[in-house]
C-alpha positions in Angstrom: -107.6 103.7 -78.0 -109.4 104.9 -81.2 -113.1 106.0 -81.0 -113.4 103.9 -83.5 -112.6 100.2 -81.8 -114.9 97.7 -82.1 -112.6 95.6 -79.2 -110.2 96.0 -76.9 -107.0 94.2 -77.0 -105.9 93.5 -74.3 -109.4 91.9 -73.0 -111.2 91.5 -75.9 -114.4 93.4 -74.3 -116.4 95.7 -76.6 -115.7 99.1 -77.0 -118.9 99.9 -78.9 -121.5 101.8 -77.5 -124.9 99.6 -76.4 -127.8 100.4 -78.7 -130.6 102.1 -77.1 -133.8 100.8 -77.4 -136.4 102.7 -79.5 -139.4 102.4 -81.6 -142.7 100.5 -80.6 -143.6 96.7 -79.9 -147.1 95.8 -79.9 -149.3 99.1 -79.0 -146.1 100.3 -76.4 -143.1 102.1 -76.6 -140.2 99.6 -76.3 -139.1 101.8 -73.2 -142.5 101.9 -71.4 -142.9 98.3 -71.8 -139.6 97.4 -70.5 -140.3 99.1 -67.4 -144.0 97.9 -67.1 -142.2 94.4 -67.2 -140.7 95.3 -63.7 -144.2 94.6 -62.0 -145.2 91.1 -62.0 -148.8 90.5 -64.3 -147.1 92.4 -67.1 -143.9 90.6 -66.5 -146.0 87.6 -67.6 -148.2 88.8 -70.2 -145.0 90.0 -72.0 -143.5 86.5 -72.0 -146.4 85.0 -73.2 -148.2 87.6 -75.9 -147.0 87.4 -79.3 -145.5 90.6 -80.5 -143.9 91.2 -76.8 -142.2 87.7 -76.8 -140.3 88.4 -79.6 -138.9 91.5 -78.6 -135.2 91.1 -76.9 -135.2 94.1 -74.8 -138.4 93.4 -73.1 -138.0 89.8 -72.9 -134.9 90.7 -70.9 -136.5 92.7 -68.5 -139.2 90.5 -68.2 -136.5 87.9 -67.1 -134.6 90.1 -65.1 -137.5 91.2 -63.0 -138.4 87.1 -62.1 -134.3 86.5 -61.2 -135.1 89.3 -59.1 -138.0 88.6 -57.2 -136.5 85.1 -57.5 -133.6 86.4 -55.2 -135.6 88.1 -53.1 -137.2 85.4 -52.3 -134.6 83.6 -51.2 -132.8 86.2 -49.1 -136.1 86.4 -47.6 -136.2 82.5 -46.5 -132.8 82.9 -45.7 -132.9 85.8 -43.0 -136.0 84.1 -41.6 -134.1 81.4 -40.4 -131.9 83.6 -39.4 -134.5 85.2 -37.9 -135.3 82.4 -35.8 -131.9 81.6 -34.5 -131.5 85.5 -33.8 -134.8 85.6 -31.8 -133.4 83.6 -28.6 -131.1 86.1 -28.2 -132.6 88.5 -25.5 -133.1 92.0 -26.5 -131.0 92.6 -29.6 -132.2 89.5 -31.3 -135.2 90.9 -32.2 -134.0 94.7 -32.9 -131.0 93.1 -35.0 -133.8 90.9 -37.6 -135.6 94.1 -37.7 -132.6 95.8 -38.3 -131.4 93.6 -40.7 -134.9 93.0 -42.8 -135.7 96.8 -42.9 -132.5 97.3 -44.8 -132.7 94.4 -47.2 -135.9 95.6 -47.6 -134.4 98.8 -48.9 -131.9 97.5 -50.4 -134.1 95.7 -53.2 -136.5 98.5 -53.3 -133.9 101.1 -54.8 -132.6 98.0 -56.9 -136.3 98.1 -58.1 -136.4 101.8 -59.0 -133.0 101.7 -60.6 -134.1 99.2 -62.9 -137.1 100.4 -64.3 -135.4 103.9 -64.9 -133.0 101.9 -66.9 -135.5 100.3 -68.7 -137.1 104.1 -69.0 -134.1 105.2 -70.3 -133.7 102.3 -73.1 -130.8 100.3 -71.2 -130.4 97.1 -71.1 -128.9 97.3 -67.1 -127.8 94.1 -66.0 -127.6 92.8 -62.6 -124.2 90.9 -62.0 -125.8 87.1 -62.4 -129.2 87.9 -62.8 -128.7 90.0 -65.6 -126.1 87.6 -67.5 -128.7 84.7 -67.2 -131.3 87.0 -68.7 -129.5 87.7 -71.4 -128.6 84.5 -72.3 -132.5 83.5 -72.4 -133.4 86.6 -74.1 -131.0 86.0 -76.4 -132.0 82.3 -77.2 -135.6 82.8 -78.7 
């Protein structure tokens, strides 16, 4: 394949290289405030404050980080009902809910970090459905 294809033809994906994102919006860096958008209260100042609003890449984040707590959320309400059932089981109920939450637990944590190094870096990383939904609402203002 050429360096120089914009497509691929068998799949039709693109072959071109994501942009990077660079330069300022607001008083930030583009970079900075895509990872600030990560925590929560920024996460919501940035979908709501003029100049940051506007701005794709940190919208996305921004959206991205809600799909994710959003998630997390959920798997949380979901392993404590499993929790529940598990607890009636003598001995290794208990141990397997701590077992199970500790590594969830972890699991989203070093999701966490690898986003907002992404969003250090100037990517645009998307999570498999998270990620696609974000886009689209990024994309739509």
């Amino acid at each position: 394949m050429p360096d120089t294809a914009g497509f691929c033809p068998g799949c039709g994906h693109t072959m071109l290289a994501a942009t990077r994102a660079q330069g300022k919006v607001g008083v930030l860096p583009e970079t900075l405030a895509g990872a600030l958008s990560y925590f929560i209260v920024p996460a919501i100042v940035f979908l709501l404050v003029a100049p940051y609003k506007k701005n794709s890449f940190v919208r996305f984040h921004s959206l991205q980080c809600f799909g994710v707590v959003l998630a997390a959320v959920i798997i949380g309400a979901i392993l404590r009902v499993g929790g529940i059932v598990l607890f009636f089981v003598p001995a290794l109920g208990p141990l397997l809910i701590w077992l199970v939450s500790m590594v969830v637990s972890l699991a989203f944590i070093m999701i966490w970090i690898v986003l907002v190094v992404k969003a250090l870096q100037g990517e645009m990383f998307k999570l498999p459905f998270i990620g696609d939904l974000a886009e689209q609402h990024a994309a739509s203002v």
